[in-house]
C-alpha positions in Angstrom: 0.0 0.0 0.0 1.5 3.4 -0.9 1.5 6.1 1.4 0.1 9.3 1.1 0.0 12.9 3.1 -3.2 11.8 5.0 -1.7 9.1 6.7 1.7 11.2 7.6 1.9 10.6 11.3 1.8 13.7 13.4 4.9 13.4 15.2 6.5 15.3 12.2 4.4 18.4 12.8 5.8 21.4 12.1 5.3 25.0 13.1 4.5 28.2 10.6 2.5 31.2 9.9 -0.2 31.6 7.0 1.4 34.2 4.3 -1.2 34.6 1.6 -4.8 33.4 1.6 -7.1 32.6 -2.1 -10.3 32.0 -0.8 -12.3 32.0 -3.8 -9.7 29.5 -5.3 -9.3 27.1 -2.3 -5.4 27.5 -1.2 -2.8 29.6 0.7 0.8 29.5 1.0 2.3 29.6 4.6 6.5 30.7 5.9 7.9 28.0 8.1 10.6 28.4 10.6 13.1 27.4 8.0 11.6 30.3 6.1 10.7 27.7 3.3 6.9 28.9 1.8 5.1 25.8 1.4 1.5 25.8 -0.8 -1.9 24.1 1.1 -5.6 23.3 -1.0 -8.4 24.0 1.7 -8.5 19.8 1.8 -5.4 19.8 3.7 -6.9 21.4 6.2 -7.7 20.1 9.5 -9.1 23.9 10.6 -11.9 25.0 8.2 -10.5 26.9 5.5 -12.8 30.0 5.6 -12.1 30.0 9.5 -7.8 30.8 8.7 -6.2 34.4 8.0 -2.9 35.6 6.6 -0.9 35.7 10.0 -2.4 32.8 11.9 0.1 30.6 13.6 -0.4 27.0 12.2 1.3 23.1 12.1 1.7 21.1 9.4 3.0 17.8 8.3 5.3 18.9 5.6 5.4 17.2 1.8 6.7 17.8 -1.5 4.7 18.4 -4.1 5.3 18.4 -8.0 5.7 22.1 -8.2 7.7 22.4 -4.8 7.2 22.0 -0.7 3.5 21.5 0.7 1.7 21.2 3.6 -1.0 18.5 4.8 -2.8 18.6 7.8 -2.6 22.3 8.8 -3.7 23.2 12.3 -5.1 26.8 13.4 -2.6 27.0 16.2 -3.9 30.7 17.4 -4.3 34.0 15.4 -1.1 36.3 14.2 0.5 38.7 16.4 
């Protein structure tokens, strides 16, 4: 059985804040502590989509996707400073 992002286990959870939001279009693009900007669709999303803003604090499982780094499983942690 191959594995995909869903079954990531969460031990690899990583910390970041949301950088751009496309809410008509289902995705954002969030800064993680390595400064790496990683993309995340709304189905990624543990948190409901509409409820995230640029500058909330969330965790991720990180991935890599075919045009670059990605997140799965992004967690509101709190809102931005």
């Amino acid at each position: 059985m191959a594995r995909t992002e869903t079954d990531a286990p969460d031990g690899l959870r990583v910390r970041a804040r949301i950088v751009r939001l496309y809410p008509p279009r289902g995705f954002g693009f969030l800064l993680d502590e390595e400064n790496v900007e990683r993309f995340f669709h709304a189905t990624a999303c543990l948190t409901r989509f509409d409820e995230l803003a640029a500058g909330d604090v969330v965790t991720f499982v990180p991935g890599a996707g075919p045009k670059g780094p990605v997140a799965y499983k992004v967690l509101l942690e709190g809102p931005g400073e």
